[in-house]
C-alpha positions in Angstrom: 0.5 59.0 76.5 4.0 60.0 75.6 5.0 63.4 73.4 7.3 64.3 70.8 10.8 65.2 72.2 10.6 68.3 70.2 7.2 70.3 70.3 5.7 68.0 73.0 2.5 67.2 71.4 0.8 63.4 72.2 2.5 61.1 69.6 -0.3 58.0 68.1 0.4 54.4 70.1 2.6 52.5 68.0 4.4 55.4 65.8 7.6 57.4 66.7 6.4 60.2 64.1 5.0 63.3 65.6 1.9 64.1 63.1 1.7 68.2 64.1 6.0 68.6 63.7 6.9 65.8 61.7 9.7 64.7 63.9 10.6 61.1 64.6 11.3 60.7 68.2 13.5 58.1 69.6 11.6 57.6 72.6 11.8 54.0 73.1 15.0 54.0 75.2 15.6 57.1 76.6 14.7 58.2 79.9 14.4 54.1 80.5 18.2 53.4 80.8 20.8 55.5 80.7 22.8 53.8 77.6 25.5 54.6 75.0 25.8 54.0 71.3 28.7 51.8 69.9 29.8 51.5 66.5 28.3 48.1 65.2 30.8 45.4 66.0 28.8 43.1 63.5 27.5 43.4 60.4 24.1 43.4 61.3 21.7 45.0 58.6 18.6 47.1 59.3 15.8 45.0 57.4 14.2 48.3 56.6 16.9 50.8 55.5 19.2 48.4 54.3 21.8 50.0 56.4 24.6 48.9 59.4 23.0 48.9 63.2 24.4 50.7 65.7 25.5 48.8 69.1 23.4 50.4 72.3 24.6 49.4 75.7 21.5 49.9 78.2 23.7 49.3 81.0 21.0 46.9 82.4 22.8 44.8 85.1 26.2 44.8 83.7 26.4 44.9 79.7 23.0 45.1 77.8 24.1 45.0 74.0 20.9 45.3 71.3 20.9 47.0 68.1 19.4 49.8 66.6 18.6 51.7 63.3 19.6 55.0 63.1 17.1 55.8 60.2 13.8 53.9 61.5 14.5 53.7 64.6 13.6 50.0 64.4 15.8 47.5 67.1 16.4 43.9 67.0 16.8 41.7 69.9 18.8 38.8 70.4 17.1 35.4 72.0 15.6 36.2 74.9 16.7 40.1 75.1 13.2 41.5 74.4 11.6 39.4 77.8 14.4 40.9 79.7 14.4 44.2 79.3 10.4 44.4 79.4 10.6 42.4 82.7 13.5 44.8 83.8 11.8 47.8 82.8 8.2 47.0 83.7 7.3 45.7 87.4 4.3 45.7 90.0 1.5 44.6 87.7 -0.7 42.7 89.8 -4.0 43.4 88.2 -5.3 43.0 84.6 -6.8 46.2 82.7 -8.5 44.7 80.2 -10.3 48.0 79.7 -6.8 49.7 78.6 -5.5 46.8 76.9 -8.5 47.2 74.3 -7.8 51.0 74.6 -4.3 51.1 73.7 -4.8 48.8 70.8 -8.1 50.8 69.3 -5.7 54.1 69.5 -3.1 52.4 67.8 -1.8 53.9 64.4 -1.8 51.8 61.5 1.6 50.0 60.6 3.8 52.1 59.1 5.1 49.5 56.7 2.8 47.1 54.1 2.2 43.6 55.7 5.6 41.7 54.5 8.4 39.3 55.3 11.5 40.8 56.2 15.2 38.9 56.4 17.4 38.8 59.5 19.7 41.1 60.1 22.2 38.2 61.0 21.6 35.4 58.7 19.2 37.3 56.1 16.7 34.5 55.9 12.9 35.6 55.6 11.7 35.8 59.7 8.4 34.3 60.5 5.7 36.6 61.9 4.4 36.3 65.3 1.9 37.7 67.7 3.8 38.8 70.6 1.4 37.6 74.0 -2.3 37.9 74.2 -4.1 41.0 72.9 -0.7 42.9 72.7 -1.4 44.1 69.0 2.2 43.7 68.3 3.4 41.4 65.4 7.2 40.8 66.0 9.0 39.4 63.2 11.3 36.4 65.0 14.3 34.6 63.5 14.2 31.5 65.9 17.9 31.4 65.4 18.7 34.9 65.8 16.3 36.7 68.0 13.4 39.3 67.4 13.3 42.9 66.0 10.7 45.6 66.4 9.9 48.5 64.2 10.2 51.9 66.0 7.1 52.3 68.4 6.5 48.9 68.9 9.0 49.0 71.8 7.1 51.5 73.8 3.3 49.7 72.7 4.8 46.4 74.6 5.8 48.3 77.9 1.8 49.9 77.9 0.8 46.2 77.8 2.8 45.1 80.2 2.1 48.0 82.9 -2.0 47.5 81.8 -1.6 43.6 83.4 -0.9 42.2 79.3 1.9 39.2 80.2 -0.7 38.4 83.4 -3.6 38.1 80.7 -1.0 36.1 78.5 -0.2 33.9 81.4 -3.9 33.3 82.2 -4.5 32.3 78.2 -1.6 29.7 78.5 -2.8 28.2 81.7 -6.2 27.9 80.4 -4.8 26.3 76.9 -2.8 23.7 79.6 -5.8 23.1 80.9 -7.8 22.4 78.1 -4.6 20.2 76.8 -4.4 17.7 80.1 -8.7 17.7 79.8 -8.4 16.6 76.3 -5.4 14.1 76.9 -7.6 12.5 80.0 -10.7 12.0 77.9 -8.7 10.3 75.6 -6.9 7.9 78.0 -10.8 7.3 79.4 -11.8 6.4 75.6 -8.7 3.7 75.2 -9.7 2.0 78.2 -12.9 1.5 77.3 -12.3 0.3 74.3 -9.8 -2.3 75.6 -12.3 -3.1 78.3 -15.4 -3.6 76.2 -15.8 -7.2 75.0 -15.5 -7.5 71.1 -19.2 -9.1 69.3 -17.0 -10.5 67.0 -15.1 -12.9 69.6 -11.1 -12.8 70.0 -10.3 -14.1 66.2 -13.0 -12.3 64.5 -15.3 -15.1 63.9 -19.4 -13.4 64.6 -20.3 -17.2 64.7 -18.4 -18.0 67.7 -20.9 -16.0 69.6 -23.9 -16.3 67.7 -26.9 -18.1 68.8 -26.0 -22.1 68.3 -29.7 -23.1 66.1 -28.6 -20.3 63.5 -25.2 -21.9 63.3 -26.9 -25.4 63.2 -28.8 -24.1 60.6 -26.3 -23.1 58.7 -24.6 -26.0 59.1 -27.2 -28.0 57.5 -27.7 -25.7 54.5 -24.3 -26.2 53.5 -23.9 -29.9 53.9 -27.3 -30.1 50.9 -25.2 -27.9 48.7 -22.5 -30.0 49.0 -24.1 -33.7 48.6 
């Protein structure tokens, strides 16, 4: 479990607010990569504060650039950032904990902010709201153009899924839904076939005479030809 930076007590999964000192620790980042802070090069607005993001450079094979709230700690990711760094930061998982995974997400403090859409700090549109993996308990909020951000905590919640075996169990979940997707697709192709195969009772223009028994059409035939005299 990690501690506050500043009177060491456990801090609750998910927050980066120490409940016995009050401090908020930026804990997501350091002692991961050594990195340096930038003056923001863009102007890229927290869509918390309402205030400029600073540039971090996590130095992670060559140049690493995300951005970060000085105020709420909250970061935001371009496309395809977030997978990198977790799969950079968080190796040898060969087994899943499913145990842990419930665990983490059971100690997990509430979210610290109400249940809303928030705007991109690039283009300011409303993000959607996604559930990052399976069972990770994380809700990212994703701007398909712009990337992802995380409020401060979620960070560190993602890197305890990941060492507990979370993108394995994600990558089971997806293989099972392919599965189920080619199972589905296969019945379907066996239900065309069938259908084509299977002789129609109406014969091939749609006449149920043509294959009906001949003294019912005879019959018939006869009927009409007394109404008609």
């Amino acid at each position: 479990m990690a501690k506050c930076s500043h009177c060491n007590a456990p801090l609750p999964d998910g927050s980066v607010l120490c409940v016995y000192c009050g401090d908020r620790n930026d804990i997501d980042l350091a002692g991961i990569h050594y990195y340096t802070t930038h003056e923001s090069d863009t102007p890229r607005i927290c869509p918390r504060c309402d205030i400029r993001l600073k540039t971090l450079d996590l130095k992670l094979n060559g140049t690493f650039l995300i951005e970060r709230c000085v105020q709420c700690l909250g970061l935001f990711f371009d496309p395809g950032e977030l997978e990198a760094l977790l799969e950079a930061t968080v190796s040898n998982v060969f087994l899943i904990d499913r145990k842990g995974l419930d665990s983490i997400n059971l100690r997990r403090q509430a979210d610290q902010y109400p249940i809303a859409y928030i705007k991109c700090p690039v283009c300011t549109q409303y993000m959607y709201r996604v559930n990052f993996g399976t069972r990770s308990g994380v809700i990212i909020d994703r701007c398909k153009a712009h990337g992802v951000w995380l409020d401060g905590g979620e960070l560190r919640h993602l890197m305890e899924w990941m060492k507990l075996g979370g993108k394995l169990l994600d990558q089971e979940r997806q293989e099972q839904i392919r599965k189920e997707e080619l199972k589905r697709e296969s019945e379907q192709r066996e239900k065309l076939a069938k259908i084509q195969v299977e002789p129609s009772p109406f014969g091939s223009f749609g006449d149920p005479l043509r294959q009906s028994d001949p003294d019912l059409f005879d019959i018939i035939h006869k009927a009409l030809r007394l109404f008609t005299r």
